[in-house]
C-alpha positions, -999 to 999 in steps of 0.1 A, spaced: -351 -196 792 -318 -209 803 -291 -208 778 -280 -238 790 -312 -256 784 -317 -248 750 -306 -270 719 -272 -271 703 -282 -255 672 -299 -227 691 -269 -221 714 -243 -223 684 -267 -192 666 -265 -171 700 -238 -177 725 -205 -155 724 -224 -125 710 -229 -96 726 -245 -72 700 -253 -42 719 -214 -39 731 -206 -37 691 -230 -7 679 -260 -37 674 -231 -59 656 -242 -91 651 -208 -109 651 -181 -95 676 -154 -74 655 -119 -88 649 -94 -74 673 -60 -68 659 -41 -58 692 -12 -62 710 -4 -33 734 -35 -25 759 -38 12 777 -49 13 812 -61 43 824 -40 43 856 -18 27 876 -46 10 901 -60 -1 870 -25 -17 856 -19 -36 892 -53 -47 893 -49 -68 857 -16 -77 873 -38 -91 903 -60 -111 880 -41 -115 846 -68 -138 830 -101 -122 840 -91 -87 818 -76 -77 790 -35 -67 796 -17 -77 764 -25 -89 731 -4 -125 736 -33 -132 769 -63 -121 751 -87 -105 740 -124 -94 730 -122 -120 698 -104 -145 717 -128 -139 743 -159 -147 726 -150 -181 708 -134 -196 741 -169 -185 755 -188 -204 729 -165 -231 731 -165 -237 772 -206 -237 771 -208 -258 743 -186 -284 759 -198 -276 794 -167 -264 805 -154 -237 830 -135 -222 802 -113 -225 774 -73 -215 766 -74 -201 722 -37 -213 709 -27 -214 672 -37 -254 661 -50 -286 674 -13 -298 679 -9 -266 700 -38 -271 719 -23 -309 725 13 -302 737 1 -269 760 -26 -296 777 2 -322 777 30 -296 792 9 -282 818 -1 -316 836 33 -331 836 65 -326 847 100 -344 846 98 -380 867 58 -377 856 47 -417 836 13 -401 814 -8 -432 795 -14 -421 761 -36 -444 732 -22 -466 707 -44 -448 683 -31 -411 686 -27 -388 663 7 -388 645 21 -354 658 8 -364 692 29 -397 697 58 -380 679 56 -351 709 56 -377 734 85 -398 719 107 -365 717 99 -337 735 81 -351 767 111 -384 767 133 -351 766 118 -337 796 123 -370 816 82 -378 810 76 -414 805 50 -427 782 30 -458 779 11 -466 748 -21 -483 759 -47 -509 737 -76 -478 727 -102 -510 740 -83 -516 770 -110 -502 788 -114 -503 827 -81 -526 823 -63 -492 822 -56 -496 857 -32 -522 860 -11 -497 839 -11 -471 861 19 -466 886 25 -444 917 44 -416 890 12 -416 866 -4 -383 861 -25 -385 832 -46 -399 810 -48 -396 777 -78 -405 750 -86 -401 716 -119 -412 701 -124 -427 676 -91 -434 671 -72 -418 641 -70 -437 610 -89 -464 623 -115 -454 642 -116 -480 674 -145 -463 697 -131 -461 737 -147 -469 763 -143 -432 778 -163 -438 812 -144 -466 826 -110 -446 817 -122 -422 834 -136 -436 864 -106 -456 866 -81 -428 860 -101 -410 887 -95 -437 912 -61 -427 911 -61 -392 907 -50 -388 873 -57 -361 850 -75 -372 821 -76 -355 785 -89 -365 754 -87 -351 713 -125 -345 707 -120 -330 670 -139 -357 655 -168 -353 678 -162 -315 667 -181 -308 706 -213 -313 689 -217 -351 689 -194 -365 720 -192 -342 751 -164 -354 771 -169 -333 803 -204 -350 806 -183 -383 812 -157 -370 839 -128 -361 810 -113 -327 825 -96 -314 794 -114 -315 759 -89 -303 729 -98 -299 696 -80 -293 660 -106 -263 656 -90 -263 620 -110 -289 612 -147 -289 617 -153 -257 637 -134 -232 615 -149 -258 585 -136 -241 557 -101 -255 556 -86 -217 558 -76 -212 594 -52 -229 620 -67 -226 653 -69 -252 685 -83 -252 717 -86 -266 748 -114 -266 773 -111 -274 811 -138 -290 832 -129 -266 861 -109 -239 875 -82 -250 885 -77 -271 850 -80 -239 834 -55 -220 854 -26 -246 849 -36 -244 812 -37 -210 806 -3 -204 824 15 -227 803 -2 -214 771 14 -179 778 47 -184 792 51 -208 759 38 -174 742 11 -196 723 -20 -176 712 -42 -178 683 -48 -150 659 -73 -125 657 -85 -134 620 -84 -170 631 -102 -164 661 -127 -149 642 -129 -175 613 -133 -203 644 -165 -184 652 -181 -179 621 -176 -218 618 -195 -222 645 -224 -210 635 -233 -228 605 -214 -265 627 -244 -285 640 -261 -282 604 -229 -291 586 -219 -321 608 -254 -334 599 -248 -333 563 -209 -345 567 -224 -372 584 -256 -382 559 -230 -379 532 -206 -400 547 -233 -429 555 -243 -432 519 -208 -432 504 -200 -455 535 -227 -475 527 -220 -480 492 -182 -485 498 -192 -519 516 -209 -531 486 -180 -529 468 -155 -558 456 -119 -538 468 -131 -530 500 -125 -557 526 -137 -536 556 -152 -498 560 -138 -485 591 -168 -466 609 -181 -464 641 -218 -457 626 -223 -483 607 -242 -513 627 -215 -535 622 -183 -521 632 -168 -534 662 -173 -498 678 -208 -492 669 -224 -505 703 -200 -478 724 -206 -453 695 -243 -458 699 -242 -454 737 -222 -424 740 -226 -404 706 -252 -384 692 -240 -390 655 -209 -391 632 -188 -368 614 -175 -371 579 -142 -389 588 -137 -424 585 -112 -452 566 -117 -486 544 -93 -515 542 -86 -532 504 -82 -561 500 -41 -564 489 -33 -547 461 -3 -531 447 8 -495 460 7 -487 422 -26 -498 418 -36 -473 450 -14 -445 432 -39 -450 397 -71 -450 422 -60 -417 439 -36 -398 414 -71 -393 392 -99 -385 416 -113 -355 406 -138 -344 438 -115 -363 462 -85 -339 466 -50 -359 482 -41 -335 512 -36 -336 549 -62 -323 575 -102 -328 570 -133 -315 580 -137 -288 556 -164 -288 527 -144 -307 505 -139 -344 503 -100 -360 509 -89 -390 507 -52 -399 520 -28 -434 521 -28 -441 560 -1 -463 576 -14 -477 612 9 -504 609 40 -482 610 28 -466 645 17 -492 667 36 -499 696 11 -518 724 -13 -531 695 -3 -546 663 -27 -538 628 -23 -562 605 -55 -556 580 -48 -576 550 -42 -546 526 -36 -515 526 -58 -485 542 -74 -450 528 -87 -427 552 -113 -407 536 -133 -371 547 -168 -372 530 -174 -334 525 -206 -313 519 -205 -318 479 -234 -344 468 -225 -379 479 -238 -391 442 -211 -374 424 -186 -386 453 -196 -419 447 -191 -419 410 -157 -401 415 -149 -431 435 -165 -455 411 -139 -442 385 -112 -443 409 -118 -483 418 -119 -488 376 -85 -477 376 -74 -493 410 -87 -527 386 -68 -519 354 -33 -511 370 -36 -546 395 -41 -560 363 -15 -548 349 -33 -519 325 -19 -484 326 -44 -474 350 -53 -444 335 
């Protein structure tokens, strides 16, 4: 059978591993390396010749690195992938390598913090020009596009509020004019949403988050739909001397074993607390593109195969103190930065601080929560208790 035919579960379990080179290993050792022998000088000139197809230096590659970018390029049906050390890594190196000083790229409304704040600083530094663009702009993209656009840029759903894009027509339109297009998959973690299927030439994703899935490893990557994508991505990723670790590297691929099985439980999870958060009298809205009745769920439904454990809520207004006495005493929702690890989080998010082509004005304040592997019950009674004390300090109670 082809590998490529098989399922995604089965090619997760097997791809990458190469047993027999490993003394009948199951999983490829960890490679702590930085200096590589050659064993003459036709040997050293060839790697020279082809610096990306062998192993010359610890900072390029190398058999641990190896392996997770080739699980990672067949599971998003990609030529291959570039390893660096985080998602936000695996952003700016893809950002870098397409752009250059007089370049205009098109980036979301809806991108990640880090992301915009790269593009407002570093890129505007460079003499790149970025437009912010509506995420449900759609095939409308194109009237923003100028004769100095190289790029595309997508991210779906969109953080902290989760609008789905329409990634086909930005696409097909950004092919139209020869753009580069690129888009953060992390939520998708390559299991659920497969970009390169749609014409997208560079997926990246946070593989902190759902692919290393144990919230102990910083590690990002970047896949590219062909080879000349790849080339232009690798290069910048060494000469900005960005490489993930060996330990992480190997982390990423245990996490990617056990990922298709774990998304489905993130996602049941989140569903039922979803579910029951929409019942409730605080919530005015449940930001998430699974549920029938989110704006997104008709482009979610088409393109998708299922949801992650990510998604937000809006309350209705209530004071920031009274948000403070809901969170401060959660005891299975922990208050921290990144997600898709086993635990459940729950953070404050902002949108209308960030927006620069769209506006959000929800009519109180938002929580963006990651439903983790724990048992959605005891997540909803944690919440349950949390929403008691959200009551007590509106009212003026010690919420406590």
């Amino acid at each position: 059978m082809d590998h490529r035919t098989r399922r995604i579960a089965t090619r997760l379990g097997h791809a990458g591993r190469d047993p027999q080179a490993w003394r009948g290993a199951v999983n490829p050792p960890v490679f702590h390396a930085s200096t590589v022998l050659f064993d003459s000088v036709a040997a050293l000139e060839e790697g020279d010749r082809h610096p990306f197809d062998t192993f010359n230096y610890g900072r390029v590659g190398n058999p641990t690195a190896d392996a997770f970018e080739r699980v990672m390029a067949e599971l998003e049906g990609g030529y291959r992938a570039v390893s660096v050390s985080s998602g936000l890594a695996a952003i700016t190196v893809a950002l870098l390598a397409m752009l250059k000083a007089g370049d205009h790229v098109l980036m979301v409304d809806t991108a990640y913090r880090p992301t915009r704040r790269f593009c407002d600083n570093v890129l505007a530094g460079f003499g790149v020009e970025t437009t912010y663009y509506d995420p449900l702009i759609g095939a409308g993209i194109e009237a923003l596009i100028r004769p100095e656009t190289r790029a595309l840029y997508m991210e779906s759903p969109g953080s902290g509020t989760f609008e789905v894009q329409d990634v086909p027509a930005l696409t097909a339109a950004a092919k139209r004019h020869g753009l580069t297009t690129m888009i953060d998959n992390t939520w998708a973690g390559s299991v659920l949403f497969h970009p390169l299927a749609h014409g997208v030439d560079i997926s990246i994703q946070a593989a902190t988050k759902y692919i290393v899935g144990h919230a102990d490893a910083m590690l990002g990557v970047a896949i590219a739909r062909d080879k000349p994508t790849f080339l232009k991505l690798k290069r910048m990723a060494v000469m900005l001397g960005n490489a993930a670790g060996p330990d992480d590297l190997f982390l990423g691929l245990r996490g990617l074993r056990t990922l298709e099985v774990r998304l489905r439980r993130h996602e049941d999870n989140a569903l039922t607390v979803a579910r029951w958060l929409q019942s409730r009298p605080e919530v005015a809205r449940v930001l998430f593109p699974a549920l029938p009745d989110d704006p997104g769920h008709a482009l979610w439904q088409r393109d998708f195969s299922g949801a992650s454990g990510l998604f937000g809520i809006v309350l209705h207004p209530v004071p920031k103190a009274a948000v403070a006495a809901m969170l401060d005493g959660l005891a299975l929702f922990g208050i921290g930065a990144s997600w898709g690890g086993f635990e459940s989080l729950i953070l404050p998010a902002h949108p209308e601080k960030l927006r620069t082509a769209t506006s959000w004005d929800a009519p109180g304040p938002v929580l963006r929560l990651h439903v983790g592997l724990e048992d959605p019950e005891d997540l909803i009674a944690d919440l349950a208790a949390g929403f008691d004390r959200l009551g007590a300090a509106a009212a003026g109670g010690e919420g406590a």
